[in-house]
BAZADREN-59501 format. One record per residue: residue in one letter; x, y, z of N, C-alpha, C in turn. Coordinates in pm, whole numbers, padded with zeros to 5 digits, always signed. Example, Ala and Ser with C-alpha at 12.3 -4.5 7.8 and 13.67 -1.06 7.14 Angstrom:
A+01319-00569+00780+01230-00450+00780+01320-00330+00780
S+01285-00225+00708+01367-00106+00714+01290+00003+00787
***
This chain:
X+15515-10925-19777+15645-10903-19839+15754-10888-19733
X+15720-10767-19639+15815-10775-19544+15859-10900-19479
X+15753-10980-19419+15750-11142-19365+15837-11211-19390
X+15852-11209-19585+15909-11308-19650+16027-11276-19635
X+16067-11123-19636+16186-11066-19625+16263-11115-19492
X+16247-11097-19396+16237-11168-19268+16285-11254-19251
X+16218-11370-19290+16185-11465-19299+16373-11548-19378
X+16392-11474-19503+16502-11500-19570+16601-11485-19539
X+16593-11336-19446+16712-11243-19371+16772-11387-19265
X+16649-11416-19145+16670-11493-19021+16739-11636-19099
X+16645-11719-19177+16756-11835-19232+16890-11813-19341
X+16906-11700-19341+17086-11659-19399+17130-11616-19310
X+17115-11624-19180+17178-11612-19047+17268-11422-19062
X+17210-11383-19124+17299-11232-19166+17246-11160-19037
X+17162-11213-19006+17065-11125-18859+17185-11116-18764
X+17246-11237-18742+17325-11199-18598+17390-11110-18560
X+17328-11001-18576+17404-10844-18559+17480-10813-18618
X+17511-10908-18737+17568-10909-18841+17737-10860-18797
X+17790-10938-18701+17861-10918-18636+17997-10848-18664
X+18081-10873-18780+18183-10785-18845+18157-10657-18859
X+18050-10591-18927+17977-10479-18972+17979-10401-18816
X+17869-10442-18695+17856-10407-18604+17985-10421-18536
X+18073-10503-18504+18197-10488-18428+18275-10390-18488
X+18339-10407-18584+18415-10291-18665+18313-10138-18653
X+18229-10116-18674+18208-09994-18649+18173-09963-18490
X+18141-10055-18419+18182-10020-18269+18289-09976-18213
X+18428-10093-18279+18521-10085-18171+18581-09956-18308
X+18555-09882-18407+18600-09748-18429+18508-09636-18342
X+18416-09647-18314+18349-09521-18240+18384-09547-18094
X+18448-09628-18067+18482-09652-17931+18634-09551-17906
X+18692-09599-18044+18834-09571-18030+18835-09405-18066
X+18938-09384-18086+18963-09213-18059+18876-09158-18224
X+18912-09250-18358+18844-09179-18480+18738-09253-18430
X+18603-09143-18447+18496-09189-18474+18438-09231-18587
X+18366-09318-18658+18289-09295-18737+18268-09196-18815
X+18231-09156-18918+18193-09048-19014+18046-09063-18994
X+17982-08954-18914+17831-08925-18931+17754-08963-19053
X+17687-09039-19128+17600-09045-19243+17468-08960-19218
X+17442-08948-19068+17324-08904-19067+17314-08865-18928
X+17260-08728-18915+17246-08699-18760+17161-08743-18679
X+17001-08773-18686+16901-08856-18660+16899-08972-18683
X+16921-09101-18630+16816-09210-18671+16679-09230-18624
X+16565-09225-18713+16411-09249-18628+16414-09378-18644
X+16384-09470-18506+16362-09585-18464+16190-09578-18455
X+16107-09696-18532+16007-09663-18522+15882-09779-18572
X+15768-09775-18521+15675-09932-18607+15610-09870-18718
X+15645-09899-18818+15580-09830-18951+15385-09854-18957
X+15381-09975-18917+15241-09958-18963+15158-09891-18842
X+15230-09812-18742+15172-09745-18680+15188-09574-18631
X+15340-09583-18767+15355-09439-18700+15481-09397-18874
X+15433-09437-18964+15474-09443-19058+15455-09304-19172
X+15330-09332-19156+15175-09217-19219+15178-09079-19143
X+15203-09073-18998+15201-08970-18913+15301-08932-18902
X+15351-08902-18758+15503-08887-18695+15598-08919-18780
X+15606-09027-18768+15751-09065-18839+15809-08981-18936
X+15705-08950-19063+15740-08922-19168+15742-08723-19141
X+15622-08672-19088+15630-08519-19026+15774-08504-18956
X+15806-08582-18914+15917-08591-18800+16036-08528-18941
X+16038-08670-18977+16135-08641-19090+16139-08513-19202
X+15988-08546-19236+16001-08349-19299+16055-08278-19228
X+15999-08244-19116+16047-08130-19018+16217-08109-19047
X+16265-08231-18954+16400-08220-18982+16474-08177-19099
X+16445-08257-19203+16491-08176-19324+16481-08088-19371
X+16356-08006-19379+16342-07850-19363+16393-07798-19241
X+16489-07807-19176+16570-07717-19110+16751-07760-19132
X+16756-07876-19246+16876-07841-19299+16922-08009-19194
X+16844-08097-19150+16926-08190-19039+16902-08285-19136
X+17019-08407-19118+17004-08514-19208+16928-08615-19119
X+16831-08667-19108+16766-08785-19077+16786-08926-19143
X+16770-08999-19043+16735-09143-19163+16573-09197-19120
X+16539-09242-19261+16432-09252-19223+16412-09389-19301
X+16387-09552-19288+16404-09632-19338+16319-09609-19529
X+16222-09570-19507+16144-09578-19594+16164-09471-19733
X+16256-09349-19625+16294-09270-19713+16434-09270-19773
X+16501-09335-19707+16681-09326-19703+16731-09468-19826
X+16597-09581-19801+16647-09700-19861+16594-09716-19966
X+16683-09797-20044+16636-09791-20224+16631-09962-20221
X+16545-09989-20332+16548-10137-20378+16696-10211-20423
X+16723-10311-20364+16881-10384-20399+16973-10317-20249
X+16931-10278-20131+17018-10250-20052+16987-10351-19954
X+17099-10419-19889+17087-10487-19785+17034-10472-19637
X+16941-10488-19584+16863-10445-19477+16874-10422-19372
X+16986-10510-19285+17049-10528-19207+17172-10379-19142
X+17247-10445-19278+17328-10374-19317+17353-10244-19353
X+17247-10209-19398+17190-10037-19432+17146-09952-19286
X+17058-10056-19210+17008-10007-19085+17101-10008-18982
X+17248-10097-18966+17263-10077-18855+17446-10015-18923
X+17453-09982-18977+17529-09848-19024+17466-09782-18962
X+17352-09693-19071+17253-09548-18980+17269-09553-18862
X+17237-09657-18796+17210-09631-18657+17351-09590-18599
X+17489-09653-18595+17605-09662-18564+17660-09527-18616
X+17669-09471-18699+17679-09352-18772+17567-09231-18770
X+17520-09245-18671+17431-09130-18647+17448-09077-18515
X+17435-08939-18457+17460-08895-18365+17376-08909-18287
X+17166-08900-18329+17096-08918-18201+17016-09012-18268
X+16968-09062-18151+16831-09135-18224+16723-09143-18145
X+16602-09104-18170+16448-09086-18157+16373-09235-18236
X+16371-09262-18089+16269-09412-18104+16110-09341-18046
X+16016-09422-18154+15886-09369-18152+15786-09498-18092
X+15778-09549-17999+15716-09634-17928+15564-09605-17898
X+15503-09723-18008+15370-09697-18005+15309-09861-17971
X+15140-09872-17977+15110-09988-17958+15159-10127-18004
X+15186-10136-18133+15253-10279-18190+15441-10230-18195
X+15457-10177-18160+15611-10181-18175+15673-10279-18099
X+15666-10346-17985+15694-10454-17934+15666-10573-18005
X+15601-10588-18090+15597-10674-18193+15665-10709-18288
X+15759-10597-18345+15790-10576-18387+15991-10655-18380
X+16046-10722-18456+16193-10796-18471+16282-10663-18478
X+16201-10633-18612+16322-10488-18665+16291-10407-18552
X+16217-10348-18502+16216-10209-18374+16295-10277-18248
X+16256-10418-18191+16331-10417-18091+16494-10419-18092
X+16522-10480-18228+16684-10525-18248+16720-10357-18295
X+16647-10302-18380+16687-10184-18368+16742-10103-18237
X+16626-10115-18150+16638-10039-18068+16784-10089-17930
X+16813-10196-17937+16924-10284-17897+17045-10221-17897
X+17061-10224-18093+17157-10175-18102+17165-09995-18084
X+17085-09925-18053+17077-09841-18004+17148-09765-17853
X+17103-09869-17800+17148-09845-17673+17273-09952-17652
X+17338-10029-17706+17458-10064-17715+17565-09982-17743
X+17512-09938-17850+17574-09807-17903+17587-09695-17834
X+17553-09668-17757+17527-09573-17630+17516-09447-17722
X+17402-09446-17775+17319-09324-17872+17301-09234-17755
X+17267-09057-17774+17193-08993-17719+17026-09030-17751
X+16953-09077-17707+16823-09137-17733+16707-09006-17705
X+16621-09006-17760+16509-08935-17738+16355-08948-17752
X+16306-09032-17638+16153-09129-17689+16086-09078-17650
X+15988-09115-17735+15825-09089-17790+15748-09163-17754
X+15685-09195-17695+15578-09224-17655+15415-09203-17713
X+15400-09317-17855+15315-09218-17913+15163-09316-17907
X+15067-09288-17826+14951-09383-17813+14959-09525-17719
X+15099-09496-17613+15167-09586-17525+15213-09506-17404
X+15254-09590-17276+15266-09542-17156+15403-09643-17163
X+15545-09547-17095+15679-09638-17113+15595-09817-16974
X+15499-09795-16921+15473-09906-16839+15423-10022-16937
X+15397-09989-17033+15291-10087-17092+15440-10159-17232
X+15554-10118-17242+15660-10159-17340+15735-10311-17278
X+15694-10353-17341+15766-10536-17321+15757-10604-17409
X+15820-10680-17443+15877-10786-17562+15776-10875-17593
X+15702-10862-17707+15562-10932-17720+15630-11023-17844
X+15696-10992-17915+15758-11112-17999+15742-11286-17963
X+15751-11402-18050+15748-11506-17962+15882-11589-17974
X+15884-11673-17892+16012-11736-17834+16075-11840-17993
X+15938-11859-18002+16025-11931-18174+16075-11807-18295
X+16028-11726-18260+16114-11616-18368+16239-11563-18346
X+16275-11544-18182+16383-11539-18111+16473-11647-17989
X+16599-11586-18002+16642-11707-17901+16629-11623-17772
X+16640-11736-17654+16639-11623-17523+16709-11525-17495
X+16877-11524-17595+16932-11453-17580+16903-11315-17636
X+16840-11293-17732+16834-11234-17801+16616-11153-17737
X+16578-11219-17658+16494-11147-17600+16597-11097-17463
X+16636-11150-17380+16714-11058-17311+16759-10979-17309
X+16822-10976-17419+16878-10862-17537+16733-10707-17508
X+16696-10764-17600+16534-10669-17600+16483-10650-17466
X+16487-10694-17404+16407-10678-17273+16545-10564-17215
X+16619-10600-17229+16711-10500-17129+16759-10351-17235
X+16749-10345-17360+16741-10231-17429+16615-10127-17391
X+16463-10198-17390+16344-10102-17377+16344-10064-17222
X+16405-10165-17095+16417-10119-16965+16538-10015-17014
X+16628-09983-17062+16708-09835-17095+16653-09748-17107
X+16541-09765-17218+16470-09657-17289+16381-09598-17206
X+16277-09708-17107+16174-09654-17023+16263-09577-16902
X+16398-09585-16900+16449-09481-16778+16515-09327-16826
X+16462-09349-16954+16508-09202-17014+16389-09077-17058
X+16350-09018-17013+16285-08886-17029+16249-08874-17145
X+16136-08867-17177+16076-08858-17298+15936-08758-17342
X+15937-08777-17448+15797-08724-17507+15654-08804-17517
X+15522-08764-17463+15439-08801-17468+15305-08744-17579
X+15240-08834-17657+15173-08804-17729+15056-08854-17753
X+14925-08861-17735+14803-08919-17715+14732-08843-17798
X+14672-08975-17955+14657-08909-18103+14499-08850-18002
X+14385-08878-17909+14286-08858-17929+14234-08698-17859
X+14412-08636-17800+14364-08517-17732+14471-08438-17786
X+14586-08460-17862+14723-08414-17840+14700-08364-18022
X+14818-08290-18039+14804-08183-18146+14931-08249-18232
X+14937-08280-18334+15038-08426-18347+15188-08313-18456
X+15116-08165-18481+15213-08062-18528+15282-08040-18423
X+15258-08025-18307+15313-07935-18178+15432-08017-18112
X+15399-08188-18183+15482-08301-18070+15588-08269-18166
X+15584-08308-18300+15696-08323-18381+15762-08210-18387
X+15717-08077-18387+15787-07921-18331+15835-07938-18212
X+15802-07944-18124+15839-07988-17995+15972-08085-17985
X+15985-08228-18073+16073-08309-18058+16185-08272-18170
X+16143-08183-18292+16234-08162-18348+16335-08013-18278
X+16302-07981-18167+16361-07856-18095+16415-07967-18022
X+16392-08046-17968+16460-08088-17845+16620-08200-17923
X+16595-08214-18069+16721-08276-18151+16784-08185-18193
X+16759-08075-18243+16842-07991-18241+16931-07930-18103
X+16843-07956-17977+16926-07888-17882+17025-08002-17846
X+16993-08138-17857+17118-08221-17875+17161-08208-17944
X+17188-08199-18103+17238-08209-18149+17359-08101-18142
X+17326-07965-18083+17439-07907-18078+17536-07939-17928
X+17451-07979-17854+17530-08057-17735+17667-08116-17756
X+17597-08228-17821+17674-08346-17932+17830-08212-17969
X+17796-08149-18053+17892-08069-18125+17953-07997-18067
X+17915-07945-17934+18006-07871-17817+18089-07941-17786
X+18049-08027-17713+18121-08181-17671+18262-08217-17732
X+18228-08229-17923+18344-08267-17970+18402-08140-17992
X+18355-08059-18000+18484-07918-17980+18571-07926-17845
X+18536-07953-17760+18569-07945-17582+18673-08034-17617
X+18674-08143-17713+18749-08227-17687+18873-08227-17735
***
């Protein structure tokens, strides 16, 4: 289903960063009004590998302490545009926690996600979950993308692997303690974030 979805998205050309949507809410968070927050978290993440676990604990967590997350699976309803839904959240959110596990490089939606992430010049906060940041590279293939658009990807996850992160290894690691652990460390951005725009 997803595939087909994909599949429909890439030949209605709406993929190209869907460029109005993404420019207009750039060049406003650039400019002095920001954006209106929809959501303080975005989790960037490969569902069929961290969907069931993390992802979704992650997201409880957060919400039981009162933080708005987005969480694709939880945030989106049937009849919403895909694109379009996701890269709002992302643009309108203050941090975002990408969860980088074995197939996530496989992944169209995680890398373009994660793109516009760091275009966006997000406060980022990665996970590392059943992966080493050495082993993250663009496994997608060249007919699903143009070169530009792996360049793209290739130079977003070299961002990500130079940023300080969380490590999590399901066969020794305590998978309550990471998401406690990472949901303290969004809250302590997140009030960062909010000092910041007071200072200002």
């Amino acid at each position: 289903m997803i595939s087909r979805v994909f599949d429909f998205v890439k030949q209605s050309k709406s993929i190209q960063l869907n460029n109005k949507l993404f420019l207009d809410l750039l060049s406003s968070s650039s400019s002095s009004t920001k954006p209106k927050a929809l959501h303080d978290v975005f989790i960037n993440h490969r569902g069929t590998d961290t969907k069931r676990n993390i992802a979704t604990l992650l997201y409880d967590n957060l919400n039981a302490r009162n933080i708005r997350p987005f969480l694709d699976s939880k945030n989106m309803k049937p009849g919403d545009k895909l694109f379009d839904h996701i890269n709002r959240a992302i643009l309108t959110s203050k941090v975002a926690v990408t969860v980088f596990s074995p197939n996530y490089c496989d992944s169209y939606f995680c890398l373009h996600e994660l793109a516009l992430i760091m275009e966006s010049k997000k406060r980022v906060i990665p996970i590392f979950f059943d992966i080493k940041p050495s082993q993250l590279d663009v496994m997608i293939e060249r007919v699903t993308c143009s070169d530009d658009e792996i360049q793209r990807f290739r130079w977003a996850l070299q961002e990500a692997k130079d940023i300080v992160g969380l490590t999590f290894d399901s066969c020794k690691g305590n998978l309550s303690e990471v998401v406690t652990v990472a949901s303290d460390v969004i809250v302590e951005r997140l009030v960062e974030l909010d000092s910041e725009d007071e200072a200002v």
